[in-house]
Structures are given as C-alpha cells and as structure tokens.
N, C-alpha and C positions, 0 to 999 in steps of 0.2 A: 506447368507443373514444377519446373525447376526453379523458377521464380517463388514459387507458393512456399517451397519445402526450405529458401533459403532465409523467406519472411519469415516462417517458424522456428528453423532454429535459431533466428536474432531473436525472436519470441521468448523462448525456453532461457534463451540466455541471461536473459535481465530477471527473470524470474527470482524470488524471497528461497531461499533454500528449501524451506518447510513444503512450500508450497511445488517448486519444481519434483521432491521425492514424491510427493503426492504423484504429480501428472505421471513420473516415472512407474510407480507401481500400476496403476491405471492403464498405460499404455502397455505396460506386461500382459496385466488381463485380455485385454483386448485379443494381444497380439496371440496368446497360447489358446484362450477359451472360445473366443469367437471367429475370429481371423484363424485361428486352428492352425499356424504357419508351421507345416512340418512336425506337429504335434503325433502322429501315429509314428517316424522316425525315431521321432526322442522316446518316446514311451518304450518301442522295443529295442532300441540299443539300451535303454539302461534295465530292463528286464533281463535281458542278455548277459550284462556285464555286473547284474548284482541279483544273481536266480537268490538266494538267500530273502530279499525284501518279500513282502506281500503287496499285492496289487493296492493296496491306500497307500502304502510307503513309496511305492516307485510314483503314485500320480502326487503324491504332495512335492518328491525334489523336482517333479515334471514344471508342475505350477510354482512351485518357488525360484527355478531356475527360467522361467518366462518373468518374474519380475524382476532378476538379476538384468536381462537385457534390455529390460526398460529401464531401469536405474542407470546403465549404461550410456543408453541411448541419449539421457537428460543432461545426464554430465559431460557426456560429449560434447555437447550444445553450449554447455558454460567452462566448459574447459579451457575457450578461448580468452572467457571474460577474468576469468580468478583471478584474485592476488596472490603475492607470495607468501603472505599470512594467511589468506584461506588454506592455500595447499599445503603449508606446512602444520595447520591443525587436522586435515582431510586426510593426510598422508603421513603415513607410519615406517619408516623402514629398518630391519635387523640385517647384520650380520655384514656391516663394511668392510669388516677386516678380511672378507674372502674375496671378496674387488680388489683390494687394495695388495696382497699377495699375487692376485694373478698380475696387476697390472703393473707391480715392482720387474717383473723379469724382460719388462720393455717388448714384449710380444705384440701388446695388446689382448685383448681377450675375447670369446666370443659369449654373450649373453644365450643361454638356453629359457624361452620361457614358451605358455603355450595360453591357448584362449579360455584364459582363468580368471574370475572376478575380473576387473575391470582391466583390463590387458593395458588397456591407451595409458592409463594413470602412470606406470613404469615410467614415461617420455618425462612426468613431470619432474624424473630425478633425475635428469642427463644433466643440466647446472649443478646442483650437487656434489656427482662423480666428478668433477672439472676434468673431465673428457670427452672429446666431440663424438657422438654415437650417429653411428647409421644404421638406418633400419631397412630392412629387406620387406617391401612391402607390395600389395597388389591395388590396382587404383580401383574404386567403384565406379558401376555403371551410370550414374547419374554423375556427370560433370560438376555439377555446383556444388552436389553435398560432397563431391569426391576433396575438391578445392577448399572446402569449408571447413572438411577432416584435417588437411593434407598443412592448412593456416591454422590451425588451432594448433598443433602439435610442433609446426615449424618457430612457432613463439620460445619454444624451449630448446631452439640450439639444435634441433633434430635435422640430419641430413637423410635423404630417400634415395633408394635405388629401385628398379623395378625387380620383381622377382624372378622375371628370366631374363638370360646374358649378366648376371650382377655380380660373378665371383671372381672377375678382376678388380672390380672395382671396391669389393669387400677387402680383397685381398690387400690392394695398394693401404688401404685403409690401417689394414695391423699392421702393417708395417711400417705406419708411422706412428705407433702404438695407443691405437686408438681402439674404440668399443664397436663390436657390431653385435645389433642385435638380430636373433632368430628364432622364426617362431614355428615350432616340430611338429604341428598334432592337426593337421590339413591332409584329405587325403591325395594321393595322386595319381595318376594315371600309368600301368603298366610300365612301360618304357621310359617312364619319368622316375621314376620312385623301386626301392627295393621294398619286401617282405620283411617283415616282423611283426613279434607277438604284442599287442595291445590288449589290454583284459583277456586274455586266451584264446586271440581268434588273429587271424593276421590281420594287417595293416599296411595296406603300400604305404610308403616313407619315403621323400628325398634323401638320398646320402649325402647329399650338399655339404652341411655341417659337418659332418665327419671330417670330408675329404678336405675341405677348408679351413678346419682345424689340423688335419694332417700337412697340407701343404705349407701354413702359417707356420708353425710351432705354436701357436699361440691355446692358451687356454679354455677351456668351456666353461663356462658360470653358472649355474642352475637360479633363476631367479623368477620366481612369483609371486602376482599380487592379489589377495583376497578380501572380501568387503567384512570385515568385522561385523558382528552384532548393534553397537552402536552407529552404524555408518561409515566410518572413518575405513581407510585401505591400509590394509596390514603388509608391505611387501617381506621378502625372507628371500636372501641370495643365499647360496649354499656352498659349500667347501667346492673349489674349483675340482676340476677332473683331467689329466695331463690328455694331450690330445694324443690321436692313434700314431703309431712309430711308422708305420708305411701305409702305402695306399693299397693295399693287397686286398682285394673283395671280402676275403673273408676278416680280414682286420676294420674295413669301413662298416658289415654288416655287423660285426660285434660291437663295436661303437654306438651305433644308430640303436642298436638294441637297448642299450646303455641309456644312453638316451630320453629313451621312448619309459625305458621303465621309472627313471624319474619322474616322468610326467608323469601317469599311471597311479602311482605313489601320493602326487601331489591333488590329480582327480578325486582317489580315494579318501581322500582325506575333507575334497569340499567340494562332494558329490553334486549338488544342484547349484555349483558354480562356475559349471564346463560347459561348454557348446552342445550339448546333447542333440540338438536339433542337425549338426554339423552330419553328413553319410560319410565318416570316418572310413567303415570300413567297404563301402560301395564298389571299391578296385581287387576285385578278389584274386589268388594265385588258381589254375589249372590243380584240381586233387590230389593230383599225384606230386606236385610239389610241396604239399601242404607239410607233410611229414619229415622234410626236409629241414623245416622250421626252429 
C-alpha cells in the first residue's frame, strides 16, 4: 500500500496542470460524496457556526470545501516538482511590510496561520522572506506519504520540529531571529490545551503560542493563504501583534483568545476553505465552567 500511494503521487506529479485540477476536484467528489469522510461532522459544525444559512447553502460550502481538499491533495503531489516560475505565477502574497517590521526588532517572529486554503503553499515563501522558518508540525501515519510531504516542502528551505517537546527548539530558533510557524485551529485534549470561544462555542486551544511568544519577546504575524477564483493562492500576512507581557494564565488565555479570533475572522470570511471536517470542537469544558468563558 505504501508503495502504491508513493507510485501515485510521482503519478499526480508529472501531471499537465489542466488535467491534475481535474483529478483534484474528482477526488474531492469522491472523497465528500461517496467516501462520505467525515461528511455528517462537517455538515453540523458548519450549521452550528453559521445557523443564519439554509440547508442548500451549508451543503454547497460542505461540497465545495471537499473539492478544496482535493485540490490540495493534487498540489501537494506537484509541489515537489514546481519551478520557481510556476510558483511565482501560482502564488500571490500581500502585505510584506508587516514581516518585515516584525522581523526588524531582531526577535524573530512567530507566524499565526491556520488550515486555510492551501496551508502547505505558505512553505513555498520561506526563500522569499530570506529567513530560515521552522514549522511545528505532526508526522502522518503512513511513513512514505509522511516522507513524501515532509521532501516536498523540505525543498524550500523548511526546518521540522515535532509538535510535542518542540518549544525549546522553537525558542532557540527566535532567538536567532528566525521565523516559526504555527498552526492554531486543531483541537486538543483537556490537559493539553485551554478553553476558548471559536464561533460561540468553546474550543480547547494549545497556549503554546502565547506562552512562546511571551517567553520570546518575539512577535506574532497573522498569515493566510486562500485559493482565488482563478486558481492562483492569494496569501495576506497581517499587522503583527506585540506578544503577552507575562505569562500569567489569565494574560496567556487572553492572548490565545486573540488569536483564535483572528482565525475565526479569516474562516468567515472563506467559509468552504477551512477544515470543517476537522472535530474542532470535540474536547468540551465541564458546564459549569462554560460560563466562565
């Protein structure tokens, strides 16, 4: 099997452009209509978070956001193969100047982004920033495709850390005022992660970022990437955000909230281009702390 899935994606890779978006939206179908992966998930988190739609409206971002992750899926596969003329007609980015402030105070900064339009596409600007970026990531179950992800994106200069024990290593990082990136909108497991509001409803949260930005001095960047209408990936970094003054729970929980709502923000904004299928909010607080919120 792991053989099979590494023949395909050298497969997808060599692929005509025209033709790879084909297989991409195709294997969306599949994956949301038939294969139904998660499909009852997505449908009532985003009912939940957008009661205003009508039942055609919530199943059309359902099914346009299963073709988003096969579009995903395709370009991953050729991710590895691009040139630097493909990507820089495929890849669109605004707003350097708030990189370039955060990353004048010699901190380094930390990237905020979250599973939006094509997440992976982001690595293909780390040459661009001329700064070494490390990414806080978790490996996949399948070894070859894990490797296969892990080589396609290592091509751009991208260093890996794993996502747990990683905030020394993040740390060392700004401190030689480098970029790390981190991605906010996973959920987590009680004793891992704090509460807060996501669409109106809590959300266990790592405070990692907070407290990593607290101990750094270093900045937080709000950056994500979306797929345009014509194809092409639109990214939009955002006015940096000074990091929390101390590590005081209730200063990290304010933060992370902070945070969360930016994403939130940026969800709403390109609704069937988020992970809906993701159980976001699966780690719930005891009732009585609900109110606390």
């Amino acid at each position: 099997m792991n053989r099979l899935l590494a023949i395909l994606a050298g497969w997808i890779a060599c692929l005509p452009p025209r033709a790879a978006r084909r297989l991409g939206l195709g294997a969306g179908w599949v994956f949301g209509s038939v294969v139904r992966y998660h499909r009852r998930d997505a449908l009532a988190a985003l009912q939940r978070s957008f009661p205003e739609k009508s039942a055609d409206e919530i199943r059309g971002l359902v099914r346009r956001m299963y073709a988003q992750l096969g579009l995903n899926g395709v370009e991953l596969c050729r991710l590895g193969t691009m040139s630097a003329a493909e990507l820089e007609t495929a890849v669109i980015m605004e707003g350097w100047d708030h990189l370039k402030a955060a990353m004048a105070r010699g901190r380094g900064a930390i990237i905020l982004t979250a599973h939006l339009g094509n997440w992976d596409m982001l690595c293909t600007l780390a040459p661009r920033w001329g700064y070494p970026l490390t990414i806080i990531t978790k490996n996949l179950r399948n070894q070859r495709l894990n490797r296969f992800w892990m080589q396609a994106r290592e091509r751009f200069g991208l260093r890996f850390v794993p996502a747990r024990h990683s905030f020394r290593a993040c740390l060392t990082a700004l401190r030689k005022n480098e970029i790390v990136g981190f991605v906010l909108d996973q959920n987590m497991i009680d004793r891992e992660g704090i509460f807060v509001e996501f669409f109106g409803r809590p959300a266990c949260t790592t405070p990692g970022l907070a407290y990593l930005a607290a101990q750094s001095g270093a900045p937080v960047v709000p950056a994500f990437m979306v797929r345009d209408a014509d194809g092409r990936h639109r990214g939009r970094i955002l006015a940096l955000l000074e990091p929390p003054p101390d590590r005081e729970p209730g200063t990290i929980r304010a933060a992370t909230q902070q945070y969360t709502r930016i994403i939130e923000t940026a969800v709403r904004e390109h609704p069937d281009q988020w992970i809906w299928l993701h159980r976001r909010w699966k780690t719930q607080p005891p009732p009585e702390a609900v109110s606390a919120l």
